[in-house]
N, C-alpha and C positions, 0 to 999 in steps of 0.2 A: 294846318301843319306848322308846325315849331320852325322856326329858321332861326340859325344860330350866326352872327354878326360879331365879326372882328373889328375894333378900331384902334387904332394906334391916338394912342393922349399926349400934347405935351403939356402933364402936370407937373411940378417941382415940389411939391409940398402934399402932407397927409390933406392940409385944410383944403385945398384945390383936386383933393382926389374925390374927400367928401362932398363936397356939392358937387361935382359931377354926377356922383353915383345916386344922388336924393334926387338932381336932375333927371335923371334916367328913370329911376324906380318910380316917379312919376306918373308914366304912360302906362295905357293900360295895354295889359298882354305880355308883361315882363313878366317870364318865369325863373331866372333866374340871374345875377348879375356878379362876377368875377373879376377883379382886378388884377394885374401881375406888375407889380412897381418896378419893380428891375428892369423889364422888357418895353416898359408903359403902356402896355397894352390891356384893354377891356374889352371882355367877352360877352354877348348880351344872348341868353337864349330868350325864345318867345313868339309872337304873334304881331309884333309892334312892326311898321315902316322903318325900314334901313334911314331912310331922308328924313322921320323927324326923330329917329335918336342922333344923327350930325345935328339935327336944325338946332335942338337941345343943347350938344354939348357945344355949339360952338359960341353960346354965350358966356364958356365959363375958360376955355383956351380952344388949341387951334387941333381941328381934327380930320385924322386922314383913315377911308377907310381901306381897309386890307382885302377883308372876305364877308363873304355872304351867301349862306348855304345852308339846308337840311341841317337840323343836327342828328346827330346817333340817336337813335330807338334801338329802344334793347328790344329785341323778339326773345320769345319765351321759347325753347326746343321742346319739342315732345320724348320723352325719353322712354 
């Protein structure tokens, strides 16, 4: 099952956004990877370990995580 993982980045810069994200994209079982720069926050949905996407990112700044949870499955209604 997918678990969808919040962490809060301190990046300052696009260049330190992108290695983090090439960091990430890395692991196997990433399905999908979101950034929101204003908020600093990245979204990771997937299959991967909460502890090695921190292990990951904190060679590249400093990382705090938020949440870690199921993400949303769409069910199909029958109609």
């Amino acid at each position: 099952m997918a678990m969808k993982v919040v962490l809060k980045l301190h990046v300052h810069d696009e260049k330190e956004k992108k290695k983090a994200m090439k960091s990430v994209s890395s692991l196997s079982g990433i399905l999908s990877l979101a950034m929101n720069m204003k908020e600093k926050k990245l979204t990771v949905v997937g299959d991967a370990d909460p502890m090695k996407i921190v292990g990951k990112l904190k060679k590249y700044c400093h990382v705090e995580l938020l949440t870690v949870g199921p993400s949303k499955s769409r069910k199909k209604r029958k109609g």
